[in-house]
C-alpha positions as CSV (number, residue, x, y, z in Angstrom):
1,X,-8.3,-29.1,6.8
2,X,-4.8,-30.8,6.7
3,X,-2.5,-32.0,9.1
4,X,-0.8,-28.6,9.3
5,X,-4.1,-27.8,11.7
6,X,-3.3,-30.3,14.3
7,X,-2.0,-27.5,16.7
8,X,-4.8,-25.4,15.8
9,X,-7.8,-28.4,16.2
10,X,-6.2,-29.6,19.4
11,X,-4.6,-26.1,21.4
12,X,-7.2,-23.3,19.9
13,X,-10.3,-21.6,19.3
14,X,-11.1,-19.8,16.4
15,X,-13.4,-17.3,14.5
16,X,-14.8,-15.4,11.5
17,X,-15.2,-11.9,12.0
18,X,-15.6,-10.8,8.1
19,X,-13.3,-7.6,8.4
20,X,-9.7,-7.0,8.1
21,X,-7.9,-7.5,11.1
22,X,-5.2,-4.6,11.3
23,X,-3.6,-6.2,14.6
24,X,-3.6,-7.8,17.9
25,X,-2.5,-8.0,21.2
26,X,-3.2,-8.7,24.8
27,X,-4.6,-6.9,28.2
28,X,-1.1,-6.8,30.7
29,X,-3.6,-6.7,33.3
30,X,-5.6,-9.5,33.1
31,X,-4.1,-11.4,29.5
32,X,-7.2,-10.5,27.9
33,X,-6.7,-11.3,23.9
34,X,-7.4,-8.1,21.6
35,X,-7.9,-7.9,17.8
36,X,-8.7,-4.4,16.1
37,X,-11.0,-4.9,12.5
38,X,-11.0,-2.6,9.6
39,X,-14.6,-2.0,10.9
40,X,-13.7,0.0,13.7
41,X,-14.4,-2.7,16.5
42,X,-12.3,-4.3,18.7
43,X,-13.3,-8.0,19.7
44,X,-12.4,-9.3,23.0
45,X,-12.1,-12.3,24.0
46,X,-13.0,-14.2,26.9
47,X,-13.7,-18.1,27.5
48,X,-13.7,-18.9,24.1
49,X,-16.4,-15.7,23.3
50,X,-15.8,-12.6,21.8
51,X,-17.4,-9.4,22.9
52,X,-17.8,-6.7,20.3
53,X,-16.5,-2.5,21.1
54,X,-16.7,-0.2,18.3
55,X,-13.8,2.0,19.1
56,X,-13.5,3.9,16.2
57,X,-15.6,5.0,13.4
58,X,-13.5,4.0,10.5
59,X,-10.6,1.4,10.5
60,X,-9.0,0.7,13.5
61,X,-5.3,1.4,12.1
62,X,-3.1,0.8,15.5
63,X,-3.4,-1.2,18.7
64,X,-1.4,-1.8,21.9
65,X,-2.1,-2.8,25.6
66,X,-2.2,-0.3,27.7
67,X,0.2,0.0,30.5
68,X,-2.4,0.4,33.1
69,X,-4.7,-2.1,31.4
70,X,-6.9,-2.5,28.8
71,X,-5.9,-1.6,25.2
72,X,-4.5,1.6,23.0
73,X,-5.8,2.2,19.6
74,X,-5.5,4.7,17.1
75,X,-7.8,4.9,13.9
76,X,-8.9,6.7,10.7
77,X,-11.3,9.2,12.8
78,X,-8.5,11.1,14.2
79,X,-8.9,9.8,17.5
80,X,-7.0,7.7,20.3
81,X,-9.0,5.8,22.4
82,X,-8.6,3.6,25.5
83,X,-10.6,0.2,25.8
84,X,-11.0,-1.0,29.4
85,X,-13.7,-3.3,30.5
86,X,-15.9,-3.2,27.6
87,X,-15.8,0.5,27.3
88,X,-13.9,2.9,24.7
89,X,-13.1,6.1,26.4
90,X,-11.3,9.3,23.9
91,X,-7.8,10.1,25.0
92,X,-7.2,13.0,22.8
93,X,-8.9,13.5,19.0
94,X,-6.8,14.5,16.4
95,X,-9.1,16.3,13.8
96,X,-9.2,14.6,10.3
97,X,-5.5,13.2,10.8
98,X,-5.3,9.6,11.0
99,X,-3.6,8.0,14.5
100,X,-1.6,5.7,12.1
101,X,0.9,4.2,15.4
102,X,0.7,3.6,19.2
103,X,3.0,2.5,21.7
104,X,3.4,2.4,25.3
105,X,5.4,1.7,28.4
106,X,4.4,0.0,31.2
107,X,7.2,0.5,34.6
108,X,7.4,2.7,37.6
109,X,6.8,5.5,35.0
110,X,3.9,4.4,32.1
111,X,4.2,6.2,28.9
112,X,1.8,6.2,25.5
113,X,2.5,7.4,22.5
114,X,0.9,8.4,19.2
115,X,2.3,9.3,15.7
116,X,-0.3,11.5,14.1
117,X,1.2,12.8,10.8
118,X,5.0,14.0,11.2
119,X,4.5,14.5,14.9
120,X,4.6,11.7,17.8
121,X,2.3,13.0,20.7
122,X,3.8,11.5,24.2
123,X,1.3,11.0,27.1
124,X,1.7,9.8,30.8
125,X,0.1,6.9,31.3
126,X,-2.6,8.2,33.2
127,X,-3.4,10.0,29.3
128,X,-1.9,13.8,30.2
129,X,0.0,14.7,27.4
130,X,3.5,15.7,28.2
131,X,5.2,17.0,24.7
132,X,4.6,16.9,20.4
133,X,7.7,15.5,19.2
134,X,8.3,16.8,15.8
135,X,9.8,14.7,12.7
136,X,10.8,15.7,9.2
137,X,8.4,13.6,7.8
138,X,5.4,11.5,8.4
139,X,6.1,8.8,11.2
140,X,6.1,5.1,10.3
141,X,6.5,3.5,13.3
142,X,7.3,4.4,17.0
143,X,9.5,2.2,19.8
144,X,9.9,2.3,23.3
145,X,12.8,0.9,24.5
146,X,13.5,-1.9,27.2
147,X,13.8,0.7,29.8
148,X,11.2,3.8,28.9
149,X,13.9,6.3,28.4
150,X,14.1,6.7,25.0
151,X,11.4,6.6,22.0
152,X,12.4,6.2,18.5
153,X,10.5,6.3,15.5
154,X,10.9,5.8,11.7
155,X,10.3,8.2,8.8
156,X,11.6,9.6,5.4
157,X,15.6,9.6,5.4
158,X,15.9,7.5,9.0
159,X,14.9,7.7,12.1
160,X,15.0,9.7,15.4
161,X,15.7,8.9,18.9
162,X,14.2,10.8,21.6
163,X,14.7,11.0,25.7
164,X,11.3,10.5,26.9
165,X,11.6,12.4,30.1
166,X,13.7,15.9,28.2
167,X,12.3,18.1,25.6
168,X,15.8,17.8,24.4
169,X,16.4,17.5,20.4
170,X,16.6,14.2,19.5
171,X,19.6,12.1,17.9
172,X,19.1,11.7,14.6
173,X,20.0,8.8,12.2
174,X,20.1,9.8,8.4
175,X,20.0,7.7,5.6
176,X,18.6,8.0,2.5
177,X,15.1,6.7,1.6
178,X,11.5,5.3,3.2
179,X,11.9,3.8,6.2
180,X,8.5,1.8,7.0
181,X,8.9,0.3,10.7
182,X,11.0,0.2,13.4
183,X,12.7,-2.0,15.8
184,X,14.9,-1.4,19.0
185,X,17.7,-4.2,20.2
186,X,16.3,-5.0,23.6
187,X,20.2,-3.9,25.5
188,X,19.7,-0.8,23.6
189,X,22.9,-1.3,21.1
190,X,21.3,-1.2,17.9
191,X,18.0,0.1,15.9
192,X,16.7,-1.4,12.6
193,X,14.2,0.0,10.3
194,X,12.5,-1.7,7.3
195,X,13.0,-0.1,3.9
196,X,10.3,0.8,1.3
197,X,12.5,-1.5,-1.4
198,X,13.1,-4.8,0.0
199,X,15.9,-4.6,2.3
200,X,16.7,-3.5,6.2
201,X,19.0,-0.7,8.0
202,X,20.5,0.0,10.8
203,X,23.0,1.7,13.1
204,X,24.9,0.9,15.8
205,X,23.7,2.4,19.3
206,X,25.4,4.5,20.5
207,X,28.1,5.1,17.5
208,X,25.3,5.0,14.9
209,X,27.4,3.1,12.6
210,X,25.6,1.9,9.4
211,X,24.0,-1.5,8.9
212,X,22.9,-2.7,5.5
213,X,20.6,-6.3,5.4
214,X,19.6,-6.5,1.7
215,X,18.5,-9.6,-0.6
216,X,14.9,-10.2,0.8
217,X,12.5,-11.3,-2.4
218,X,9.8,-9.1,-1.5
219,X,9.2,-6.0,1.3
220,X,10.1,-7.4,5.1
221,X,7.0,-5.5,6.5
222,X,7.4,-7.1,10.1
223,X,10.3,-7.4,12.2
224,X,11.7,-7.8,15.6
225,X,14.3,-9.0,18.1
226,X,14.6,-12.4,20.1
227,X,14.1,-12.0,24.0
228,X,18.2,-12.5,24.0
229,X,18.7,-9.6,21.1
230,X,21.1,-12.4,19.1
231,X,18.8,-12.8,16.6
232,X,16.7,-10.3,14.9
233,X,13.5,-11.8,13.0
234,X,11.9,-10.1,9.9
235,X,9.4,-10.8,7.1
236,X,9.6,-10.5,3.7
237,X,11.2,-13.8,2.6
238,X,10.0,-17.5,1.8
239,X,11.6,-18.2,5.7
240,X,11.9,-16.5,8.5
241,X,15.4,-14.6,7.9
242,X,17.4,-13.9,11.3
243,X,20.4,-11.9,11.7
244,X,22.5,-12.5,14.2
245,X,23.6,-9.5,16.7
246,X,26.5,-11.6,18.4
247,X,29.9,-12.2,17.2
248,X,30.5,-9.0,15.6
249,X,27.2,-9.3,13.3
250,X,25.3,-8.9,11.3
251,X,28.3,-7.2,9.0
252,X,30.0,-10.2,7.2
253,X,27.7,-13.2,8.5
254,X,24.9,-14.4,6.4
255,X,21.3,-14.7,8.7
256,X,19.8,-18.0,9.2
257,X,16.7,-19.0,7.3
258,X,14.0,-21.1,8.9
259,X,10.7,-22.1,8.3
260,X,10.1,-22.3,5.0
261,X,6.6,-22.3,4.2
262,X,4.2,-22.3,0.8
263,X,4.7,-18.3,0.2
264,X,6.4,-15.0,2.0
265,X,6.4,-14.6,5.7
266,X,4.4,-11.5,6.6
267,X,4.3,-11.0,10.1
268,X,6.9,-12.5,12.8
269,X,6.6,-12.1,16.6
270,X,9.4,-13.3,18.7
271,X,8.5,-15.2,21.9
272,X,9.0,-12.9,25.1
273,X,10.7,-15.8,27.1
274,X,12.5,-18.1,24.7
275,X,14.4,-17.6,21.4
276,X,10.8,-18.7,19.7
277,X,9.6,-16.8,16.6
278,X,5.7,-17.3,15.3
279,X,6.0,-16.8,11.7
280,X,2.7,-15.9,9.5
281,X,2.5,-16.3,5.8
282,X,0.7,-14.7,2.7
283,X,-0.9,-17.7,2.2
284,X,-2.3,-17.9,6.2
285,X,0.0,-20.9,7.2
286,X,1.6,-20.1,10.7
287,X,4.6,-21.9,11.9
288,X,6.6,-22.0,15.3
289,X,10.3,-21.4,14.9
290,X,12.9,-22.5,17.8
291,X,15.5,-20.6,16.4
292,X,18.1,-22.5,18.8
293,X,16.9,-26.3,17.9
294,X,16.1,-25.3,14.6
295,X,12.7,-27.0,14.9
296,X,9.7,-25.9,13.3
297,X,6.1,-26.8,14.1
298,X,3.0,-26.1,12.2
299,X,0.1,-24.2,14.0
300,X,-2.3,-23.8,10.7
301,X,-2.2,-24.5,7.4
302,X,-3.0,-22.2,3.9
303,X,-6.5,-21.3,3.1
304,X,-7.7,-18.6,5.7
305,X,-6.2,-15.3,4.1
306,X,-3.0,-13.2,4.7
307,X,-1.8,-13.1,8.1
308,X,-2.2,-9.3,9.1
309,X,-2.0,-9.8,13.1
310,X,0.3,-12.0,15.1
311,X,1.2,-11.4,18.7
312,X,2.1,-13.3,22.1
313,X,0.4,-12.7,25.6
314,X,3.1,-11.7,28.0
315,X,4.2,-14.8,29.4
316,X,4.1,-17.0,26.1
317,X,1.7,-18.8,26.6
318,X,-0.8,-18.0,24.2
319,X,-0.5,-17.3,20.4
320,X,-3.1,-14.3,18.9
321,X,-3.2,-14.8,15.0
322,X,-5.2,-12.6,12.6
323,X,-5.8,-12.3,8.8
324,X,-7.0,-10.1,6.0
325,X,-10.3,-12.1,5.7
326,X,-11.4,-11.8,9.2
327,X,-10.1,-15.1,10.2
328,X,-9.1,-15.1,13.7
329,X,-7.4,-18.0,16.2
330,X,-6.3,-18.6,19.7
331,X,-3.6,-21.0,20.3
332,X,-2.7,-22.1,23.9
333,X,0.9,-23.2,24.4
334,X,0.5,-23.5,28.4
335,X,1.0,-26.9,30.2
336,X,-2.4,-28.8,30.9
């Protein structure tokens, strides 16, 4: 391969699993790296191996750690499931309905939560379910925010924003059209969603004032703030496009654009330390963004499929990437 795999020959490990890989993630107990296939296994790695749990019999479709360790995922069999040691244990089972979104909380009180269809089920973290939050339409995508108070998710016409410990009615933010993801600002004083046509909204928190980030090329499918909450990275763009949530923005200020690769940016994951965004492309290059230098390094080149899966392990020191073809890699960051 080129040069563009320096980072990836010298700071990784890699494999071919031969499925889909839907997402990733890591174990908060014990870092563990995570990535769910389209063949209803989850492969976990350890010491450079993988071990192989079929979790679901289907697709796995959604994948988080676990607050108490170990790993949520949802999938096309209806069920929710938590992975801990090796084993795959049912939360709850859904019927034919497809657990399309997890999410969860980990603090002095854990929370998980699943979007099944138009209704978000909220559990404890010990898995006793606590309420059915009920949505207008069926739920895109589901946030916690920084502090486990509140849960919003995206669906048709906006989103909604829920107290997670009142059965309270939730505050809802209207406008018009499909909203397909969902992102909170980290100090709580905005949310975003992505929009089926290629553009962004959002409101102001808690005035809900309207936000409108148009102009991307193709559909920013992946998006999320910098540990700061200045900067707000998406998708959908030959760069990684940030708006910046200081100043009075993003109304009137024109994002930054960094990291322009060989195609469109598919999935970003900002760095949970520094203002770093990993940025993976169409083509399966992945860059590393320091959005405050401006620098960009190259982690892999083209050639290895769509990057579907891209996610940090809690301190930053480690880099989970995963594409469409099954192509999987490992990238340490940490000090020798």
């Amino acid at each position: 391969m080129s040069d563009l795999d320096q980072l990836l020959n010298t700071r990784g490990q890699s494999a071919a699993f031969g499925a889909y890989v839907t997402a990733a993630c890591f174990d908060p107990a014990n870092g563990q790296p995570c990535f769910a296939l389209g063949d209803g296994t989850l492969r976990l790695g350890a010491g450079g191996d993988f071990t192989t749990v079929t979790a679901h019999q289907g697709a796995v479709l959604s994948l988080c750690p676990h607050p108490l360790g170990g790993f949520l995922s949802g999938g096309d069999d209806g069920r929710l499931m938590r992975t801990i040691g090796g084993e795959a244990a049912e939360i709850q089972k859904f019927g034919s309905k497809w657990v399309e979104q997890v999410a969860s909380f980990a603090g002095k009180t854990s929370y998980l939560a699943a979007a099944v269809g138009k209704a978000v089920h909220l559990f404890t973290g010990a898995g006793e379910k606590l309420r059915e939050l009920a949505h207008p339409s069926t739920v895109t995508g589901i946030v916690f925010d920084a502090k486990g108070k509140r849960l919003a998710a995206s669906h048709y016409n906006g989103a909604s924003l829920w107290f997670t410990a009142s059965a309270s009615a939730p505050k809802v933010l209207e406008w018009k059209g499909s909203h397909t993801g969902i992102a909170l600002h980290p100090n709580g004083e905005a949310l975003v969603t992505t929009m089926q046509e290629n553009a962004l909204h959002g409101w102001t928190l808690p005035e809900g004032k309207h936000m409108r980030m148009s102009g991307y090329p193709a559909k920013a499918e992946s998006l999320g703030f910098t540990k700061s909450g200045r900067w707000l990275a998406t998708a959908g763009a030959e760069s990684v496009v940030l708006w910046p949530f200081f100043g009075g923005g993003p109304m009137g200020k024109a994002p930054k654009e960094l990291g322009m690769g060989d195609g469109i940016v598919k999935r970003v994951a900002c760095h949970p330390e520094h203002e770093v965004v990993a940025a993976g492309f169409d083509t399966g290059m992945v860059l590393i963004i320091d959005v405050n230098r401006e620098q960009v390094v190259p982690i892999c080149g083209p050639g290895r499929g769509v990057v579907s899966a891209l996610a940090w392990n809690a301190t930053g020191t480690h880099l989970a990437i995963g594409t469409e073809t099954g192509f999987v890699a490992l990238v340490t960051f940490a000090r020798n």
